[in-house]
C-alpha positions, 0 to 999 in steps of 0.5 A: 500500500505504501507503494501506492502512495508514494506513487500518488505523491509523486503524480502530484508533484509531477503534475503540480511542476511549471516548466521553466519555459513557461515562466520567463517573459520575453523569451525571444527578446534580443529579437526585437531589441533597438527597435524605434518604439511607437507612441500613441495617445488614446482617444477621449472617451466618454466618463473620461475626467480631463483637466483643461488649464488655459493660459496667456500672456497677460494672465488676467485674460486667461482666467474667464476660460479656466474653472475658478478653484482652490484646491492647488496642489490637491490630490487627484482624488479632488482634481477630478471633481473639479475636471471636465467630465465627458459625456456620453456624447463625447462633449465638455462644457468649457466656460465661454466657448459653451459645449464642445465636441471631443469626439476622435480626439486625442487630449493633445489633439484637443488642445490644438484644437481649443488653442485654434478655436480661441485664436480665431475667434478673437478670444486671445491671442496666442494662448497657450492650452494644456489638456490632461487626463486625470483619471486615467486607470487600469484593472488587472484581475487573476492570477497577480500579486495584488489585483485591483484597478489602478490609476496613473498619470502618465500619457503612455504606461506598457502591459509590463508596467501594468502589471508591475502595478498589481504586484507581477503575476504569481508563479500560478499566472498563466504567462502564455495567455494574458486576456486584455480588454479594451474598449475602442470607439464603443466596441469591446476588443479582446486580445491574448498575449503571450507574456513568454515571447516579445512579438507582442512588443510591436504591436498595438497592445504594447502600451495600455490605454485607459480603463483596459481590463488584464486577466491572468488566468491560472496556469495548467497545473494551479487548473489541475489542483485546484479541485483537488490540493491546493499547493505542493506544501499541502500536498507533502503533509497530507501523504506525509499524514497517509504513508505514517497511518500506513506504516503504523497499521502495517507494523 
């Protein structure tokens, strides 16, 4: 009978084991090293919270077209209360110039376009115009460290950065098959990454866009044990347990 569960152990070892070819990233990245890399600026989107600042020469002519407030060096938390929401018709209310259309704009395209408009309808003269977006965020769920939704600040973060975000994934993550979902122009694109090559690096999902959804689904042998034990440790206490109680009775 000890036999046969020293059999049963080592299956489940074997079966609990994640070769090392599915957990290092970017396993054919020398390939695509001192490549030129691509940035793109995501369109605005509708519940997007932008923070326009307008700003002139003479800066007492500026001040009708910026949002009165106090807040000063506040927290993003209390910067998106007093942005600029989108709507779902893809406009802003700005102060003045009344409702204006974001639609198939990007934050910097928009602000050439608010610079233009202000110019030519006598407004100001050369002014200057800063857009931002301020609630920018992302969401990994699964197989990480620490999943949650995560905000950021920066026009352009990568997958790796992401991810860097909730904490890696964990050794149960399934590298070969990262779910990202996005929402571009109200249609929902999903895609599969393979996090064990760089071929990814080149294309569109290289850079996250706001309120992309990552999903790190569990690998072959989490699947496999999960229905059963749930890690190796438990495994070896539970045989260790089994194999006593045999030795005990067959004595």
């Amino acid at each position: 009978m000890s036999k046969y569960f020293y059999s049963l152990f080592c299956c489940v070892l074997i079966s609990s084991c994640v070769s090392k070819k599915e957990i290092l990233y970017l396993q054919d990245a020398d390939q695509y090293a001192n490549k030129e890399i691509s940035y793109s600026n995501a369109r605005i989107a509708p519940n997007d919270v932008l923070r326009i600042n307008v700003s002139a020469l003479i800066p007492a002519s500026a001040v009708p077209y910026n949002k009165s407030t106090s807040l000063g060096g506040a927290n993003v938390e209390l910067l998106q209360l007093d942005g600029y929401l989108v709507t779902e018709n893809l406009t802003v209310n700005f102060p003045i110039l009344g409702v204006l259309s974001v639609a198939n704009m990007t934050t910097q395209s928009f602000a050439e376009f608010l610079k233009k408009k202000l110019e030519d309808d006598g407004h100001l003269r050369n002014p200057t115009v800063d857009v931002r977006l301020i609630n920018a965020k992302v969401t990994v769920l699964g197989q990480v460290n620490q999943p949650g939704t995560f905000n950021f600040t920066e026009q352009n973060i990568t997958l790796l950065q992401a991810l860097g975000y909730a904490g890696d994934l964990t050794i149960n993550g399934k590298r070969e098959d990262v779910i990202v979902m996005r929402d571009e122009q109200g249609v929902r694109q999903i895609t599969h990454i393979d996090l064990t090559s760089a071929d990814w690096l080149d294309g569109p999902y290289n850079f996250i866009k706001p309120n992309d959804i990552i999903i790190v689904n569990p690998n072959n042998p989490k699947v496999k044990s999960a229905g059963f034990i749930g890690n190796v440790g438990t495994v070896i206490s539970v045989v260790s347990i089994l194999l006593t109680t045999v030795v005990l009775i067959t004595k």
